[in-house]
C-alpha positions in Angstrom: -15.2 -11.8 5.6 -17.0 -10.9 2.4 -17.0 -12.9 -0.4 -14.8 -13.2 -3.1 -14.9 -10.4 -5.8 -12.8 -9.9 -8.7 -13.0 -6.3 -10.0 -14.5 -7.7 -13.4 -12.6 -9.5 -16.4 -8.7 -9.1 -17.5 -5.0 -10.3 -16.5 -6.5 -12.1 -13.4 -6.3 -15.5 -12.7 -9.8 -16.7 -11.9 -8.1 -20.0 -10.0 -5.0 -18.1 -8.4 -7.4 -15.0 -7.2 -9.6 -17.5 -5.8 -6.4 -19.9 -4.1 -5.2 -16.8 -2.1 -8.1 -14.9 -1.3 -9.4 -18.0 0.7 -6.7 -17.8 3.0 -6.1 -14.2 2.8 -6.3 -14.2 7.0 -3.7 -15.7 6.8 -1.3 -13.4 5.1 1.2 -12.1 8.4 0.9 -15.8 9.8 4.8 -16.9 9.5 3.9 -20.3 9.8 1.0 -20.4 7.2 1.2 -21.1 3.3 2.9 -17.6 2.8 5.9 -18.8 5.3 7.7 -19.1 1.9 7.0 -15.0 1.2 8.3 -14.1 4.5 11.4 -16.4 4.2 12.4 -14.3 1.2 11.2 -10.9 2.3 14.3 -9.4 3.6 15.9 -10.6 0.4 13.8 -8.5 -2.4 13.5 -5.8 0.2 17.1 -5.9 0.2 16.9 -6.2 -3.5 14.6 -3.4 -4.6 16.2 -0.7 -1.9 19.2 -1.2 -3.6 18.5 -0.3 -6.7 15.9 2.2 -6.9 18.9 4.4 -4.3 21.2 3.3 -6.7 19.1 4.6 -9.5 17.4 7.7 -8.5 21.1 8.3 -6.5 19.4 8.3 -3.1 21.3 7.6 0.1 20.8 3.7 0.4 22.1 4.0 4.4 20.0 7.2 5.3 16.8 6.9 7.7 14.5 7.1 5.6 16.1 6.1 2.0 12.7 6.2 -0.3 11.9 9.3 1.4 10.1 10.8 -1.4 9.3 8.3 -3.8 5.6 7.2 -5.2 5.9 3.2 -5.2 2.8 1.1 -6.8 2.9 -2.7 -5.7 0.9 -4.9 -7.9 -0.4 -7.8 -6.6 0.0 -6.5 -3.1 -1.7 -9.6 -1.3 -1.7 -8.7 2.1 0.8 -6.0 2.0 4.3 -7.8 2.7 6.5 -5.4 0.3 4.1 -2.5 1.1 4.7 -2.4 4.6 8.3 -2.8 4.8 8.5 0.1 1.8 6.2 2.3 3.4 8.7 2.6 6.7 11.3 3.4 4.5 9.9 5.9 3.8 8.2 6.0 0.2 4.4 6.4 -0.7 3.1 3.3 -1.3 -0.3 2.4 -3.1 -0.9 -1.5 -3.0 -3.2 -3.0 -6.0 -4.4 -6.9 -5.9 -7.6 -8.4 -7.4 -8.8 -10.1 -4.4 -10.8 -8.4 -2.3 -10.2 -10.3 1.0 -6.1 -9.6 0.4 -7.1 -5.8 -0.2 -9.1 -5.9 3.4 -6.1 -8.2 5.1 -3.5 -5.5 4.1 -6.1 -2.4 5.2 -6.3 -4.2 8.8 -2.7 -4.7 9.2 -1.5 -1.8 7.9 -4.0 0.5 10.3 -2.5 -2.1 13.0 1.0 -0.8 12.5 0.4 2.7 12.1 1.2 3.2 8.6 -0.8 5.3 6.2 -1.0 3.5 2.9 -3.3 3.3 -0.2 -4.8 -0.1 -1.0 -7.4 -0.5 -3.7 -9.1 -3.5 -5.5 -8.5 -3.1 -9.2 -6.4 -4.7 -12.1 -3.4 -2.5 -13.2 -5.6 -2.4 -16.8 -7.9 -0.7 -14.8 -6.1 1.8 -13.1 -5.8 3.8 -16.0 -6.3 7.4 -14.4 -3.0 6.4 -12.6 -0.6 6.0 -16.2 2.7 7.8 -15.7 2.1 8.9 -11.8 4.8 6.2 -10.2 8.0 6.5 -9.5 8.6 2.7 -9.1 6.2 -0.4 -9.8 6.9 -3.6 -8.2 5.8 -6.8 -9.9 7.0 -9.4 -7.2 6.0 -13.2 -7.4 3.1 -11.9 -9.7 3.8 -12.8 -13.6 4.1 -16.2 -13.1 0.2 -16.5 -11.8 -1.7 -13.7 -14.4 -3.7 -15.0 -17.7 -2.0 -13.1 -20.1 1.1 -11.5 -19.8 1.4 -9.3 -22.6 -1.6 -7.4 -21.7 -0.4 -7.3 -17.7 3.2 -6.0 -18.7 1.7 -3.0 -20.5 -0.4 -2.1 -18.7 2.0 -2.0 -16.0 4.7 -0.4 -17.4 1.9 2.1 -18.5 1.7 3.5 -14.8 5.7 3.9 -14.8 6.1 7.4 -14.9 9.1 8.6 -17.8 12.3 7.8 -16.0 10.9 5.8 -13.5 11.9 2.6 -12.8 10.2 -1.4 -12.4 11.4 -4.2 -9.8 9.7 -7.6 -10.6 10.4 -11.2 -9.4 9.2 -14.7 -10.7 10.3 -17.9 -11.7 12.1 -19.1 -15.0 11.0 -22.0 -17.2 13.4 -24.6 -17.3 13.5 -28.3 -16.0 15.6 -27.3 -13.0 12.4 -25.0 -12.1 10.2 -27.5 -13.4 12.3 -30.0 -10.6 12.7 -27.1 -7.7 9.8 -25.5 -7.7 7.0 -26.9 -9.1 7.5 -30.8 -7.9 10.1 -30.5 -5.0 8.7 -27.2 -3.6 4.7 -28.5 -4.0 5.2 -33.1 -3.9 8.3 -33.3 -1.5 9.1 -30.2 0.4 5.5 -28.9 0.7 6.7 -25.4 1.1 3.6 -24.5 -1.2 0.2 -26.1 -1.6 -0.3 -28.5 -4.2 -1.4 -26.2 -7.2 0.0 -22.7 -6.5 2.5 -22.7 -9.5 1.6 -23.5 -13.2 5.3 -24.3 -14.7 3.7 -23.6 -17.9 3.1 -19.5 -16.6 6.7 -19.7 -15.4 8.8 -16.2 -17.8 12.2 -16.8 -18.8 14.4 -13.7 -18.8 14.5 -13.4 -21.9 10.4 -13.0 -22.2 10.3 -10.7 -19.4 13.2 -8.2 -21.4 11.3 -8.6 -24.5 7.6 -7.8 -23.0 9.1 -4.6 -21.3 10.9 -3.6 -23.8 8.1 -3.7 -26.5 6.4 -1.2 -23.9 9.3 1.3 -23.5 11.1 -0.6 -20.0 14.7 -1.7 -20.5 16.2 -4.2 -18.3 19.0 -3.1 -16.1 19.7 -5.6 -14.0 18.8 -9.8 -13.5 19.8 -11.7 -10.2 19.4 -14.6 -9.5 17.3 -15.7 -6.2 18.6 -19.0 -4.5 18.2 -21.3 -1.2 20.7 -21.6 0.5 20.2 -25.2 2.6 23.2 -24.7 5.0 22.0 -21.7 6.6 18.3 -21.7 5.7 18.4 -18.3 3.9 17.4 -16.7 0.4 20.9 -14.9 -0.8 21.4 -13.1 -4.5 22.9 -15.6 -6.9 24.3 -15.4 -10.4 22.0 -18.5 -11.2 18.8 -17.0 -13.1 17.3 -21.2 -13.4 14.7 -21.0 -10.9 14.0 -17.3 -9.2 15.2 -14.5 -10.2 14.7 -11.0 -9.6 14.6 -7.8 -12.2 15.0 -4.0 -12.2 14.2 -1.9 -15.6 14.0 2.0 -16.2 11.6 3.6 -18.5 13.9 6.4 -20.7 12.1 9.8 -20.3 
């Protein structure tokens, strides 16, 4: 595998690049550190269906529901939301500034059959591509980027007018600060020692505000929650730890 490359300076995380590009082979492996991804998979897909049918007034039961649709995923990793999104039928480019998650997703994808765009840049750097997407996804990617100001525009820059954003992360309060960060990392090990920064963590309100500076209203918070009785990830009212988001950009 090549070595690690960033494409140059910006939102990126130096450390969180560098923590899952060394195990980017490991991205499809259920029982590696992105288990926790897969567990919660069916949920956002779930999630983000929903709402971009119920916003662009698509057929949410048809056979091919995003049929149609130009979907960017930044912070692809290995292509976990791309793939899924893809067989529903919607155009799907996958962005990440690792290189070796970029490659991971290329192999797997050509494995399945699916034809979709991966490329190794920052969203800051994707400029040519302002205002071409239908939807952008932002999923388990705020809480690890350097500045979030910066990422959320440019972002929401590549929203075409009356698109539409779906974004997950973690809020900042002690229960997350309890839950994910020392029970999820010290105790339950779900996640290696070091993935989260509780400090990076967005409240809701910070998210609404940074997209709303850049033209992006929030539509819709739920909250994302472990269920221990059943081992699943179900939609919740309780925003304290994950949470998920969808916002439209006016035209």
């Amino acid at each position: 595998m090549a070595p690690t490359q960033t494409p140059g300076s910006g939102t990126a995380s130096p450390e969180d690049v560098a923590r899952f590009t060394s195990v980017a082979d490991k991205w499809w492996n259920l029982n590696s550190e992105f288990a926790p991804l897969h567990a919660i998979n069916p949920l956002r897909i779930s999630y983000i269906k929903n709402k971009i049918c119920t916003y662009f007034g698509y057929d949410e039961i048809g056979e091919l529901p995003l049929k149609g649709l130009s979907i960017l995923d930044i912070g692809c990793g290995g292509g976990l939301l791309c793939e899924p999104l893809a067989k529903l039928g919607a155009q799907v480019t996958g962005i990440d500034a690792g290189f070796e998650n970029i490659e991971a997703a290329k192999v797997h994808a050509q494995k399945m059959a699916l034809n979709i765009i991966y490329r190794h840049v920052l969203p800051e750097q994707f400029e040519k591509e302002q205002g071409r997407y239908d939807v952008v996804i932002n999923m388990e990617v705020l809480e690890h980027v350097s500045d979030i100001n910066t990422f959320l525009q440019a972002s929401t820059a590549l929203v075409r007018p009356g698109g539409a954003m779906a974004l997950s992360t973690l809020n900042r309060t002690f229960k997350s600060l309890a839950l994910a960060k020392i029970g999820a990392e010290y105790i339950l090990r779900w996640v290696p020692i070091g993935t989260h920064n509780w400090q990076q963590f967005v409240k809701p309100s910070e998210l609404a505000s940074g997209l709303r500076a850049n033209g992006v209203l929030i539509e819709d918070l739920t909250g994302m929650t472990y269920n221990p009785l059943n081992g699943q990830w179900e939609q919740s009212l309780d925003l304290a730890v994950n949470y998920l988001a969808f916002a439209g950009k006016p035209e």
